[in-house]
Structure formats: C-alpha cells, structure tokens
C-alpha positions as CSV (number, residue, x, y, z in Angstrom):
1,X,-29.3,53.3,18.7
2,X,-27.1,51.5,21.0
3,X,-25.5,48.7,19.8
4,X,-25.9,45.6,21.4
5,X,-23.3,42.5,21.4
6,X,-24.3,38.8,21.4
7,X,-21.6,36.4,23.4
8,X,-20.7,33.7,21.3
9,X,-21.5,29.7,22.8
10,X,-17.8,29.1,23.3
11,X,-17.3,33.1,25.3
12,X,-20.5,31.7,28.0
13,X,-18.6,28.2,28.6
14,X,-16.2,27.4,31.4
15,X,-12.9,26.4,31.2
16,X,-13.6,23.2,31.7
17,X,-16.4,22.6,29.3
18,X,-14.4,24.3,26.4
19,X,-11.6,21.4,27.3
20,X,-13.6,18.6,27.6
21,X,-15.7,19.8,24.2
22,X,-12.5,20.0,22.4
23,X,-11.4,16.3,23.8
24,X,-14.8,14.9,22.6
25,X,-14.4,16.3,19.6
26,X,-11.3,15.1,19.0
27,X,-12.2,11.7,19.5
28,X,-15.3,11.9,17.6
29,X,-12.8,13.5,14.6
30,X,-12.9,11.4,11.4
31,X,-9.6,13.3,10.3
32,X,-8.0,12.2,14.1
33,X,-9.2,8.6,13.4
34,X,-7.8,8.5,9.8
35,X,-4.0,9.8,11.0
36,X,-4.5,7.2,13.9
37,X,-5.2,4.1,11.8
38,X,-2.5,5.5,9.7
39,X,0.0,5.9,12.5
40,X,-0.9,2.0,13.7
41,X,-0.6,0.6,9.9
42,X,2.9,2.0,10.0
43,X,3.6,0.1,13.6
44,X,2.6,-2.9,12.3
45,X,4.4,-2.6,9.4
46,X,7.6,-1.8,11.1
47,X,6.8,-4.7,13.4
48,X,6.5,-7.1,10.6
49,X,9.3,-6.2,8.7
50,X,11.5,-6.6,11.7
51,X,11.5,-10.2,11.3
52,X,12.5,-10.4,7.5
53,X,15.5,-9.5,5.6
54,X,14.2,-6.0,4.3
55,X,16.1,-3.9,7.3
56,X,19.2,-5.4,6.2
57,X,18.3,-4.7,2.3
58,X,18.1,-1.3,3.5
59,X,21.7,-1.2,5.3
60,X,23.4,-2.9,2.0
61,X,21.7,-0.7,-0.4
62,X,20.7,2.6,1.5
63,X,24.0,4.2,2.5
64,X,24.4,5.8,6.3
65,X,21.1,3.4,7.0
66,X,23.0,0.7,9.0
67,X,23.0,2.3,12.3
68,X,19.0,2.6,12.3
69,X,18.5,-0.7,10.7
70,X,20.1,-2.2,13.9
71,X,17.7,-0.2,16.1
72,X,15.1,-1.7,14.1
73,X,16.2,-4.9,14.8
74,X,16.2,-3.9,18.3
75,X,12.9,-2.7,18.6
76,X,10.5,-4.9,19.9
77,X,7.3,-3.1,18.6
78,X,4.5,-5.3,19.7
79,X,5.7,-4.6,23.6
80,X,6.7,-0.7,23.0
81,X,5.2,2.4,24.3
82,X,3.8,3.9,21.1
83,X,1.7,0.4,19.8
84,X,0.6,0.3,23.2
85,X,-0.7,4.0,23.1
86,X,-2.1,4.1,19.8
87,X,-4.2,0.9,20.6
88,X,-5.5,2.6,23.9
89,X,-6.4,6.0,21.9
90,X,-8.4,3.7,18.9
91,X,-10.1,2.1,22.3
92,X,-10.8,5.4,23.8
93,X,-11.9,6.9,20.6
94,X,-14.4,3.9,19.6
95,X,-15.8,4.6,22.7
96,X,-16.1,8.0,22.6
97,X,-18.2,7.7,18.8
98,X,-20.3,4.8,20.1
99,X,-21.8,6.9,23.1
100,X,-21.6,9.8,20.5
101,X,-24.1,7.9,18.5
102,X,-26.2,5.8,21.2
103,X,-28.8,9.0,21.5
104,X,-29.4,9.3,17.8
105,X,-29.6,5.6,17.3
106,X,-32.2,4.9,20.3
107,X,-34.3,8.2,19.4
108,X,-34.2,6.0,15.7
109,X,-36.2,3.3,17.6
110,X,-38.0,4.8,20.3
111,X,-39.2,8.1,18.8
112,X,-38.6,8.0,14.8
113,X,-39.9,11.4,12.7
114,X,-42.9,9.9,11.2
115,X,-43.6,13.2,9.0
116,X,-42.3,12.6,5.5
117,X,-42.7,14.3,2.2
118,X,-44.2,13.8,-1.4
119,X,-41.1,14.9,-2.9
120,X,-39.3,11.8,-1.1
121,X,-42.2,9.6,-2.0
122,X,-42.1,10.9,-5.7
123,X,-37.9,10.4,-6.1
124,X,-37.9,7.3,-4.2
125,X,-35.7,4.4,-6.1
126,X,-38.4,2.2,-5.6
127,X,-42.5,3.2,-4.5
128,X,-45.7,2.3,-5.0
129,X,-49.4,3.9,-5.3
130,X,-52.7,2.8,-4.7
131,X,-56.4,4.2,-5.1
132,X,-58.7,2.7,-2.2
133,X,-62.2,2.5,-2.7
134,X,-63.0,3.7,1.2
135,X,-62.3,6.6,2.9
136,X,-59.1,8.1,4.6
137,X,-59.9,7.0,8.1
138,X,-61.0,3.6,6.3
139,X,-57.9,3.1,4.3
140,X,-55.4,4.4,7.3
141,X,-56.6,1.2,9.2
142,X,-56.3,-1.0,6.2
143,X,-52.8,-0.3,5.3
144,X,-51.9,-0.4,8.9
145,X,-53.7,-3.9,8.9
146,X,-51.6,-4.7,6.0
147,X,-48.1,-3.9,7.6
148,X,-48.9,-5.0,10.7
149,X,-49.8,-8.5,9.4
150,X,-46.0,-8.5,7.5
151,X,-45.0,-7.7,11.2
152,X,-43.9,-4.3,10.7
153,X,-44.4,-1.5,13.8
154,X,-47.2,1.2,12.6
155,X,-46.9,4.6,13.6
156,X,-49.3,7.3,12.0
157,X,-49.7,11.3,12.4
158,X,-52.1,13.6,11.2
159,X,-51.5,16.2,8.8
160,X,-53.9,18.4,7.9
161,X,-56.3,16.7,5.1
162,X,-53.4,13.8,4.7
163,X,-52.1,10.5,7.2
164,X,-48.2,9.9,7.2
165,X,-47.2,6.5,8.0
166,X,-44.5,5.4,9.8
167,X,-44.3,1.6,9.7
168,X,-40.6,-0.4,10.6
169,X,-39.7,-3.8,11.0
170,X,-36.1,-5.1,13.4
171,X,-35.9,-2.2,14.5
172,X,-33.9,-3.4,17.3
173,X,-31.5,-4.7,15.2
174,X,-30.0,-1.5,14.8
175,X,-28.6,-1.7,18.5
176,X,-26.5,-4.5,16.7
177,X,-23.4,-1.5,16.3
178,X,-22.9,-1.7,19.7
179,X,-21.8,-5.5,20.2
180,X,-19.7,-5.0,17.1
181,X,-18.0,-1.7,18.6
182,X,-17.6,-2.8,21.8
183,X,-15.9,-6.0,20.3
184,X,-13.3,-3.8,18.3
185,X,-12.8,-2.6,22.3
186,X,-12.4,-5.8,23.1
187,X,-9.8,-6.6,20.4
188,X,-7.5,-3.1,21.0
189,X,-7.8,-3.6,24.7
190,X,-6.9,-7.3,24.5
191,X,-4.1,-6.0,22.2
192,X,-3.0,-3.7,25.3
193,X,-3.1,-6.3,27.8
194,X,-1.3,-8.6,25.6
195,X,1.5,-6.3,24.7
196,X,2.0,-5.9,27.9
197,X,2.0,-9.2,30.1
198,X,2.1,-10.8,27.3
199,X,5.7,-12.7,25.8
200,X,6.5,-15.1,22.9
201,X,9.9,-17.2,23.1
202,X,10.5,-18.7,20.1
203,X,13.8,-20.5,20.6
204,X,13.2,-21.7,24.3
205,X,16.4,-24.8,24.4
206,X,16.0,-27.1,27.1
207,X,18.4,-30.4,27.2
208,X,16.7,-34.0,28.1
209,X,16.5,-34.1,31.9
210,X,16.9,-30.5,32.3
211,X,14.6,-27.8,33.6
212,X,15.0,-24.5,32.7
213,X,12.9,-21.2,33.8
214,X,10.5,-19.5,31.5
215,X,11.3,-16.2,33.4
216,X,9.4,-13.1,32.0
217,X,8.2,-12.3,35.2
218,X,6.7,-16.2,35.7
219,X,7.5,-18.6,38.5
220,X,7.1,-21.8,35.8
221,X,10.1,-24.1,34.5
222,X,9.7,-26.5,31.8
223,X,11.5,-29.8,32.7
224,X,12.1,-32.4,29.5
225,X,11.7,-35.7,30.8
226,X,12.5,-37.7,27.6
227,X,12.5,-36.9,23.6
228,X,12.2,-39.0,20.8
229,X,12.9,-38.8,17.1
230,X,12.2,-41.3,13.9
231,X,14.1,-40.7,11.0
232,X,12.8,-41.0,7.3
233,X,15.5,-43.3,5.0
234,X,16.8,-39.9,3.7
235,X,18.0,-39.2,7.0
236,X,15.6,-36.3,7.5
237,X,13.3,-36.0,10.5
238,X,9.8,-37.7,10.0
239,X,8.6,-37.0,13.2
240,X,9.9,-36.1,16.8
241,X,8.5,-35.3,20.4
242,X,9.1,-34.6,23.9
243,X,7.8,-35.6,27.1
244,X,7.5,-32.2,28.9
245,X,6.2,-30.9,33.2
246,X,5.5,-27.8,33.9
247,X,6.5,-26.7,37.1
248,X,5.3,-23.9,39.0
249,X,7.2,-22.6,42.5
250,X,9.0,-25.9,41.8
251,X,5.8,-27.8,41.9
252,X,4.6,-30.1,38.9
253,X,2.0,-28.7,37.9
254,X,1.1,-30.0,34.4
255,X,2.7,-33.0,32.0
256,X,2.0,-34.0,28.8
257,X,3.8,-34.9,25.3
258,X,4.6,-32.2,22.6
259,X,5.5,-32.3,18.9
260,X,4.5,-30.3,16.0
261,X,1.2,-29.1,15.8
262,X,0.8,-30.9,19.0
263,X,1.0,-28.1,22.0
264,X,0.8,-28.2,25.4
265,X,-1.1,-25.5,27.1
266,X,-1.4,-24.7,31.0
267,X,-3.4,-21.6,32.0
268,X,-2.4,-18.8,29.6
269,X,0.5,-20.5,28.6
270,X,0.8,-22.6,25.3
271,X,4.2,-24.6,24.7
272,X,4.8,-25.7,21.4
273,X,7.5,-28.0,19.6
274,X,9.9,-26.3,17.3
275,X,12.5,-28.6,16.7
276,X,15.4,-30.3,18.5
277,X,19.5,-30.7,18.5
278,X,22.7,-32.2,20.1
279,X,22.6,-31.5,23.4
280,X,26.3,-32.9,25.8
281,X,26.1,-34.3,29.6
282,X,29.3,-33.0,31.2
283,X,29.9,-33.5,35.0
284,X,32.7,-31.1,36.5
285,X,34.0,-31.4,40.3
286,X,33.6,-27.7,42.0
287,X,36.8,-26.9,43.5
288,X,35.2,-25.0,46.5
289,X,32.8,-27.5,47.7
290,X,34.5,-30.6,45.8
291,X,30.4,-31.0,44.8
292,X,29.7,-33.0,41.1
293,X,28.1,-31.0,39.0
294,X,26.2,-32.1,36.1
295,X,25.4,-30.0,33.1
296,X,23.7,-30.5,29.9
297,X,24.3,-27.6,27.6
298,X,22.6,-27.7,24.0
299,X,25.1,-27.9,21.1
300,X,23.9,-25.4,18.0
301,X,23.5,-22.0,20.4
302,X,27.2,-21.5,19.1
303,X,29.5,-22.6,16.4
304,X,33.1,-23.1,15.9
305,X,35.0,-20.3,15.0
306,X,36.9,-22.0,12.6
307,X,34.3,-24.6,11.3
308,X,30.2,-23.4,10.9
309,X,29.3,-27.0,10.3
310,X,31.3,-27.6,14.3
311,X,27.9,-27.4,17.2
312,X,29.3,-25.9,20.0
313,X,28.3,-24.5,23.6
314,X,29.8,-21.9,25.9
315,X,29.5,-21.8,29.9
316,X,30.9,-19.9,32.6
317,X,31.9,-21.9,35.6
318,X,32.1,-19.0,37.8
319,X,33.1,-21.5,41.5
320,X,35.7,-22.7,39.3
321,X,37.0,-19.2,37.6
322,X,36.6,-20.5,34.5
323,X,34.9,-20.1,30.9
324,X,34.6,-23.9,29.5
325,X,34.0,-24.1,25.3
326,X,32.8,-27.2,23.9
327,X,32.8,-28.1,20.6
328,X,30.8,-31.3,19.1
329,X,32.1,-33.0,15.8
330,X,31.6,-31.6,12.1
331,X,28.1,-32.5,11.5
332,X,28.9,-32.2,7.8
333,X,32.2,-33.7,6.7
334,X,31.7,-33.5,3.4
335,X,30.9,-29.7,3.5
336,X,34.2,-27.7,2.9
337,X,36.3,-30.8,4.9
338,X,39.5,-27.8,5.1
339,X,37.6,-25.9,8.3
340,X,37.4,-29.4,10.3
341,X,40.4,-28.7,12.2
342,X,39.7,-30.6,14.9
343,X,39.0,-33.7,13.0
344,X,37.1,-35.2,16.1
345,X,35.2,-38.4,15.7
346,X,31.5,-39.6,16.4
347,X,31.7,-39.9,20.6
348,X,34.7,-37.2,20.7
349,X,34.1,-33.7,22.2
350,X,36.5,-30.8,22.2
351,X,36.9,-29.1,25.4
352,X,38.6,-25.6,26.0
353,X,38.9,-23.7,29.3
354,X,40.2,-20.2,29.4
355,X,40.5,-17.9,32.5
356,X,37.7,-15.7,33.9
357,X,38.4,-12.1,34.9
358,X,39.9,-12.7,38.7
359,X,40.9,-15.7,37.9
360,X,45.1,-16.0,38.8
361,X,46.0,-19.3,39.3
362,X,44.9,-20.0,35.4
363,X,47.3,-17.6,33.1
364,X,46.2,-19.0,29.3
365,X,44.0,-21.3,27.8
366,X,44.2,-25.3,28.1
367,X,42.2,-27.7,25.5
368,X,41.9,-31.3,25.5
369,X,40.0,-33.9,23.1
370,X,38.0,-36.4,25.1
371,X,35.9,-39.5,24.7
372,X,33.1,-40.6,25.8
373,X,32.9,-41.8,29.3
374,X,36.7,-40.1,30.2
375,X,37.6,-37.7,32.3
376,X,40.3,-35.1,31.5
377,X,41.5,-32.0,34.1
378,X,42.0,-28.5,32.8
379,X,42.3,-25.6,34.6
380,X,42.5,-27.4,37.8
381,X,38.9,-28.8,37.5
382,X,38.0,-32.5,36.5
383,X,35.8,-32.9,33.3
384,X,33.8,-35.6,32.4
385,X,32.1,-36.4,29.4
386,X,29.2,-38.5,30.5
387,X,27.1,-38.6,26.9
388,X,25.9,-37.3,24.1
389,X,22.3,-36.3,24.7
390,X,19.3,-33.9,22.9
391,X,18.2,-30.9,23.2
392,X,14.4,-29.9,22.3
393,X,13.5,-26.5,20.8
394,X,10.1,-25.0,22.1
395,X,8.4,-21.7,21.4
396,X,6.6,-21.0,24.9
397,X,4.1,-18.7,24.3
398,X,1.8,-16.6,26.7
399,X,-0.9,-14.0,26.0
400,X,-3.9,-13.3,28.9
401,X,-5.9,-11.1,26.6
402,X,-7.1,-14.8,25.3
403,X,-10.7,-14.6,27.2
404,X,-10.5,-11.1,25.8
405,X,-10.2,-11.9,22.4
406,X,-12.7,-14.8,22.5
407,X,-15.3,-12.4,23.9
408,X,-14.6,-10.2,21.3
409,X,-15.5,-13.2,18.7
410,X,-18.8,-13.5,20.1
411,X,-19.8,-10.2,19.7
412,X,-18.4,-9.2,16.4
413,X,-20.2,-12.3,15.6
414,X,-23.3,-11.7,17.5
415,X,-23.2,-8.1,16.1
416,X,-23.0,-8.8,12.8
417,X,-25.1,-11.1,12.5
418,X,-27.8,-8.5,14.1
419,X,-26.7,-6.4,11.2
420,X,-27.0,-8.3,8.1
421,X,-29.9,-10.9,9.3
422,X,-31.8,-8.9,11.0
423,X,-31.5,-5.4,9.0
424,X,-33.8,-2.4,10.0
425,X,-36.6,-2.0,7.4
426,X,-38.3,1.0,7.6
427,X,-41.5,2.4,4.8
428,X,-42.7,5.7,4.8
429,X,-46.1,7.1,2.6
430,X,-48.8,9.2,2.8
431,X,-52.8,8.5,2.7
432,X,-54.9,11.0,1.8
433,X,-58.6,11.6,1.1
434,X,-59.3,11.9,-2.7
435,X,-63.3,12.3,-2.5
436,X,-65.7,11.1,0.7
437,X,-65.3,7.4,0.2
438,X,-62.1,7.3,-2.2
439,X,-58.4,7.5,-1.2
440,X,-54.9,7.6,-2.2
441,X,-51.9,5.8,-0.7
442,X,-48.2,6.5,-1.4
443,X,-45.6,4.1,0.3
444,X,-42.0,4.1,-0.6
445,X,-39.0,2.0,1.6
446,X,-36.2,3.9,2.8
447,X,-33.7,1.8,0.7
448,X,-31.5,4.0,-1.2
449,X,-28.7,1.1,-3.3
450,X,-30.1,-1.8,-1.1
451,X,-31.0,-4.8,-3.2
452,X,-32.9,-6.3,0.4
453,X,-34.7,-3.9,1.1
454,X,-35.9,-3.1,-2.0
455,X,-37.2,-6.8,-2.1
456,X,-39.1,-6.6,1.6
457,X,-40.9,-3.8,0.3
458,X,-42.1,-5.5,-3.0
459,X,-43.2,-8.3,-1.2
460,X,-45.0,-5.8,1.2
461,X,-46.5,-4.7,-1.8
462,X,-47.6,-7.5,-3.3
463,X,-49.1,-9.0,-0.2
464,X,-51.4,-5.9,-0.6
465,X,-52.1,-6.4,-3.8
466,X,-53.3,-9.9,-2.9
467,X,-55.3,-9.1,-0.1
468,X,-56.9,-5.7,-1.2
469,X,-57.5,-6.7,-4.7
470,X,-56.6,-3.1,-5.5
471,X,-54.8,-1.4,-8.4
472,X,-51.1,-0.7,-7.2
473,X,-48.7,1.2,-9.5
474,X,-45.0,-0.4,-8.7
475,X,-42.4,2.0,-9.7
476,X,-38.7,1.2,-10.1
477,X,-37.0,4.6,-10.7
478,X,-33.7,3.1,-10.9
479,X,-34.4,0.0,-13.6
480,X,-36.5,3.1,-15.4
481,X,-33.4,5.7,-15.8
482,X,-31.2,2.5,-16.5
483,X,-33.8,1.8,-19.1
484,X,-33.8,5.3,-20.2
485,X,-29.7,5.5,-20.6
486,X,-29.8,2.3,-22.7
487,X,-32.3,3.9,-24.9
488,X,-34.8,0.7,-24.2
C-alpha cells in the first residue's frame, strides 16, 4: 500500500501569508502584550524618577553608577524614540485584537447558537423550572410572550420532541468594547503626537518689558507688559501676576493677565505663572554702530561664585567683544554675612567684563560697583544701570494631542457606560412536551459570578410567575452549596 502524505496548513501557504499570519499573531499575543505593558511601566518609571533625587541616591550609594545616572538625567523619555515606539506598537496591537474580535462579537448579536443543553440548564448557578398546563407548541408561545413583554429578543429552534430558547436583551450593548478600545487608541496615539510636537518649559524667564521667543519649532514670543506682587506682613509673597501678549510672526495675537492657577491659553498653547525674581535694566553703547542698547537680564539664572545668597546674570556682548557679569546684592545678609564680599547696597549692582575669545584690545578683566542711574566704562563700552526691575517665571506648555485626548474621554465614557448600564443579558432553556396538553420549561441566565444578572433573570421569573399563575421551582445552586459548606 502506498503511502500517502498530507501537506501541513503552513507547507500550502505563501510566503506572504505565513508573514502576515505570524504578524497578526503577534499582535493578537497575550504573552507579546504582557512584555509590552511591562516594557512601557519601566519608561515611565524611568521617566518619573528623572525628576527626583533617586538617580543621584543611586550615584552616592551605587559605586561606578555616576556616569549613567548623568545619562539619566539627560534622557528626556517622554520625547525619545523607544516611549514613542512602544506607544505606537500598544496602538497597533489594540487594533489588531479589536478587529480580531469584531467577527465573533457581531456573529454574538446577529446569529447567536440558540441550541443549549440540559446539563448547562441543570449546573446553572441560578435556574428555574416550570410545568405548563398546555401543550409544547402552546407553552413555546407563552414563554416567548413572557420574555418578549420584559423586552428581551426571542429566538427558538426545534429539536426533535424539545424547543430551545434563545431569548437576549441589550444586546447591542456589547458593541460598547469598541468605543472603549478605540479610546485607549486614542489615548497611545494622542500620547505619540504629543511626544512628539509636543514641549513643556517649565522655567521660561522673561524680564518686565521684554519679549522673548518660545522657540521649539514655534513662531510665538511672550512679551511681559507689567507684573505685580503684594506681600503678606511676613514678607512672603501673597499673591503676584503678570500682564502677558502673545505674539505670533511678531503680531499680537492674544493678551491677558496670569498668576497662579490662573493660565493663559492660546491655541494649543497654555502659559502658566510659576513665580517671579530680580530682574536689572542695563543700557550699553555698541561700539560698532555707537547704537543704545537696552537689556533686561533676570537676576537668579546664576549666582555668585563666592556668595549663593548674591542673584547674578551672565551675557555675551558679542559687537562689543565682551562677556559682561552682573551681580545683584546679598538677598540674605544675615545668612553666613563672611561670603558677601562685595558688601553692595540696596540700588548697587556689581558689574564685571572679561574678554571674549578674539577679543585684543581687552587683555584681563575690569569690575566696577555702580549705582543706580550711573554710568561706568569698562572694557571700552559705556554701562548704565537704568533700574532694578522683575522678572516673571512661566511654564509655557504645548500639547496638540488635546482634541485627541478629549475624544478619547467621550468614548471611554460613552463605552463604559454601554458596558455596565446597558449589560448584555442573555437566558437559555428548553420546552418540552411532557404528555398531549402538559409541558416542561427549563430557563437558566447565562450569568456565571454576576450579581445583575442573576437579579434580571429573577425578576424574569417572577413576572412569570405572576402572570402564568404557575408553579416555578427557583433554584440558587450557589446560596445551596454555600449552605451545604456551612452545614445549614
């Protein structure tokens, strides 16, 4: 006898179809999804613990750990590759298992197997029997009556010398996964698009009458018209607030008044108030054009290198060839009074200017004390020091997934609330002829550990029992075996 040999599914599939079958059913992997999630909760734990003190815990404690510790610091997670990409593959994979299910779920609601057994009728948690004084036919149409008036869908089949009922109630509901899926899209693809066009400044300085570019790929500035501040008796801040435009292509565009808790937003853009300094209005004379220049530069970016408590800014004046330092008075006296070298006085800056590279004509570095209101020359180029002024401290913020993750609101609402307020409820049971004008009818809910359901169906029940005036046997198999382990 010759023998004969059966290709296997995978031998009579192309190429193509083996790769694309081994992509779905990666995607559709419960073991893939699990090392994914895993692989994103250690993202955003790295993420997270970038802005604490833990990295550096790690470099003082952890020998040989400092050089990573300062990559991590470096890292900006939320805008790398890999948070990026793991966000896309959740996306693609969600999508992948939510078409992977739509068949299934819709052949649930369309065409559901309406065929069940007595041995799911008789294990059923919870099910109920009746003895009809009619006929099969007779009593098919009366249960049907029955759920239909409790505004459940009847379906029946014929088996033999028996009926099987089908009967379901929201069964729509059930499409209520998809709006809840295709929100979770919503939320990873937001999280894409926000990663990457997205940016968060947190310490964006601008001095009063100063406007200074957002950048990050923007053409909007942020000019401070005025700022304000009212000081408790303590000499603590109570409250404090600036008078902001937003300019766009060097048009104003928007205006408004910011202070804590109080943003401003203009398209995807959200401006909020952070907190506010010492800011110094210094006018210099470019020696190339013999133009004024005026600069406000905030006091606090630096400090003094002999005093911490000592504001200080740095500038290059690249016309004039020069690097000008200025340091503010100590805005502590009282704190370790040793460091104030400089011993300058309220209305007294500190002024330094040492050559840049190319610079000739300047050998060393020249300092002067000046007051308010004077002019000094160092390095060649005339200082004044106009006033002292303020700075404000905004975090400018910018994220377009916004509409994105708004939608996304709607439907995990929307879908959810599908889910849990309109819940597919479903009965199954058999009717079957027990003489020629007697009959038996078995009904048990599909509602294995759910509380709900189990109530619907008792109050399917006992509607029946109302309106048929007919014997019905209630049986709760779980309160029983409780019962029965109790020894009740």
């Amino acid at each position: 006898m010759a023998n004969v040999s059966v290709p296997s599914p995978a031998a009579q599939q192309s190429p193509v179809d083996v790769v694309v079958d081994r992509i779905w059913r990666f995607f559709v992997s419960v073991k893939a999804a699990i090392w994914e999630i895993v692989f994103l909760t250690v993202l955003v734990l790295i993420g997270t613990l970038r802005g604490s003190s833990v990295p550096q815990w790690i470099a003082d404690h952890v020998p040989g750990t400092s050089g990573l510790v300062e990559r991590w610091y470096a890292w900006d997670v939320w805008h790398s590759l890999p948070f990026m990409g793991i966000l896309t593959l959740l996306a693609v994979a969600i999508t992948i298992c939510t078409a992977n299910r739509a068949p299934g779920i819709w052949q649930s609601i369309a065409h559901p197997t309406v065929t069940t057994t007595r041995g799911f009728l008789r294990n059923a948690e919870l099910s109920a029997t009746m003895d009809l004084p009619e006929s099969r036919e007779a009593a098919v149409a009366t249960i049907s009556a029955e759920l239909r008036g409790a505004r459940y869908r009847v379906l029946t089949e014929e088996r033999g010398s028996e009926t099987h009922v089908y009967a379901d109630r929201f069964r729509y509901g059930k499409l209520g996964t998809f709006p809840f899926h295709l929100a979770l899209i919503t939320v990873l693809v937001g999280g894409v698009v926000g990663a990457k066009w997205g940016f968060r400044e947190n310490a964006f300085l601008v001095p009063e009458g100063v406007t200074r570019a957002v950048e990050h790929g923007t053409a909007v500035s942020v000019r401070v018209d005025d700022f304000q501040e009212v000081y408790r008796e303590t000499g603590t801040a109570k409250e404090f607030r600036s008078s902001i435009a937003i300019l766009e292509n060097g048009e104003e565009v928007a205006a408004g008044s910011v202070s804590p808790n109080h943003p401003l937003t203009y398209g995807d853009m959200v401006f909020y108030q952070s907190g506010f300094g010492q800011a110094v209005h210094i006018d210099w004379v470019d020696p190339t054009t013999g133009q004024l220049v005026e600069e406000r530069l905030p006091l606090g970016e630096f400090q003094s290198k002999n005093n911490p408590d000592a504001a200080a800014a740095v500038i290059d004046l690249v016309p004039a060839g020069v690097q000008l330092t200025i340091v503010a008075p100590d805005s502590d006296p009282r704190n370790q009074p040793e460091l104030d070298l400089l011993k300058l006085r309220s209305g007294q800056m500190y002024l330094q200017v040492s050559p840049l590279p190319g610079n000739t004509a300047l050998t060393t570095k020249v300092e002067s004390v000046i007051n308010q209101g004077e002019t000094v020359e160092l390095g060649g180029v005339p200082f004044t020091f106009v006033r002292e002024k303020r700075f404000t401290v905004l975090q400018v913020a910018r994220n377009p997934a916004i509409p994105l993750f708004i939608a996304s609101s709607f439907l995990l609402v929307g879908g959810l609330a599908c889910t849990f307020y309109f819940p597919h409820r479903r009965i199954r049971g058999i009717i079957a002829g027990t003489g020629p004008e007697t009959s038996q009818v078995m009904l048990a809910p599909m509602a294995r550990r759910d509380w709900s359901a189990a109530r619907s169906f008792t109050s399917v029940v006992e509607r029946m029992r109302e309106h048929l005036h007919a014997p019905i046997v209630l049986v709760d198999r779980e309160q029983s075996e409780a019962a029965t382990s109790t020894g009740e």
